[in-house]
C-alpha positions in Angstrom: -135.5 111.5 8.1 -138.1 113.0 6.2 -137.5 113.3 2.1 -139.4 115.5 -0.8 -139.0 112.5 -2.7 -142.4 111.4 -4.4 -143.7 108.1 -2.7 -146.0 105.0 -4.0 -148.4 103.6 -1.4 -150.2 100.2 -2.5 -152.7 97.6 -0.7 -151.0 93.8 -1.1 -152.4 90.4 -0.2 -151.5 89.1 3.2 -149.1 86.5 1.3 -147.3 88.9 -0.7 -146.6 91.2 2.5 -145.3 88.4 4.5 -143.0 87.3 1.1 -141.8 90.8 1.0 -140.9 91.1 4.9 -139.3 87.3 4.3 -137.3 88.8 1.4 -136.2 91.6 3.3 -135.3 89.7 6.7 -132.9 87.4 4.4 -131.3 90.8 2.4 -131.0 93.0 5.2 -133.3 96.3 3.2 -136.3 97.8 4.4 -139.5 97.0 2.8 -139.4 100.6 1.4 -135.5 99.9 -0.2 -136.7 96.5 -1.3 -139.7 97.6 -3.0 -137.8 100.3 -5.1 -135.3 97.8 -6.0 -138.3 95.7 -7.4 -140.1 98.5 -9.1 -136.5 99.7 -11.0 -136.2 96.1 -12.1 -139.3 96.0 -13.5 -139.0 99.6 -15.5 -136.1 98.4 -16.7 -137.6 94.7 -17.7 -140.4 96.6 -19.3 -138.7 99.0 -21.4 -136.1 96.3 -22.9 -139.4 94.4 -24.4 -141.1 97.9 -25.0 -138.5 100.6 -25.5 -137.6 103.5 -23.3 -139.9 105.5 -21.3 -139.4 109.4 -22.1 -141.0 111.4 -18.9 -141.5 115.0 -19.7 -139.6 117.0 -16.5 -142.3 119.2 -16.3 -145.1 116.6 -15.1 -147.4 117.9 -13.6 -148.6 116.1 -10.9 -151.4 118.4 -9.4 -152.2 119.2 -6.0 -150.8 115.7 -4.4 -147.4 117.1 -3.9 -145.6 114.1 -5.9 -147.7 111.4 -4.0 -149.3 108.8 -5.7 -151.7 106.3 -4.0 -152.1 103.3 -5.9 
């Protein structure tokens, strides 16, 4: 089902990919639920050594229509 929901698209090593798939074999997730699971850990990780994050609602994200390719 398509979503308006920004996404994150990202080139991995070989390894990693085949980790993540392992990972997500053993949890039952998809690679897309896993991955946001990891990336909220680490926001959360990150901002108890560095504070909280404060995102503006109005960020403007130009003419990429909330995608980011990383």
């Amino acid at each position: 089902m398509p979503t308006a929901k920004p996404r994150l698209q990202t080139i991995v090593e070989q390894e990693t990919y085949e980790k993540v798939k392992y990972i997500c074999q053993k949890e039952d997730r998809s690679e897309s639920q896993l991955v946001k699971i990891m990336i909220k850990k680490y926001l959360e990780d990150y901002e108890d050594q560095n504070g909280s994050i404060n995102i503006q609602k109005t960020l403007n994200m130009g003419d990429n229509h909330g995608t980011i390719n990383m």
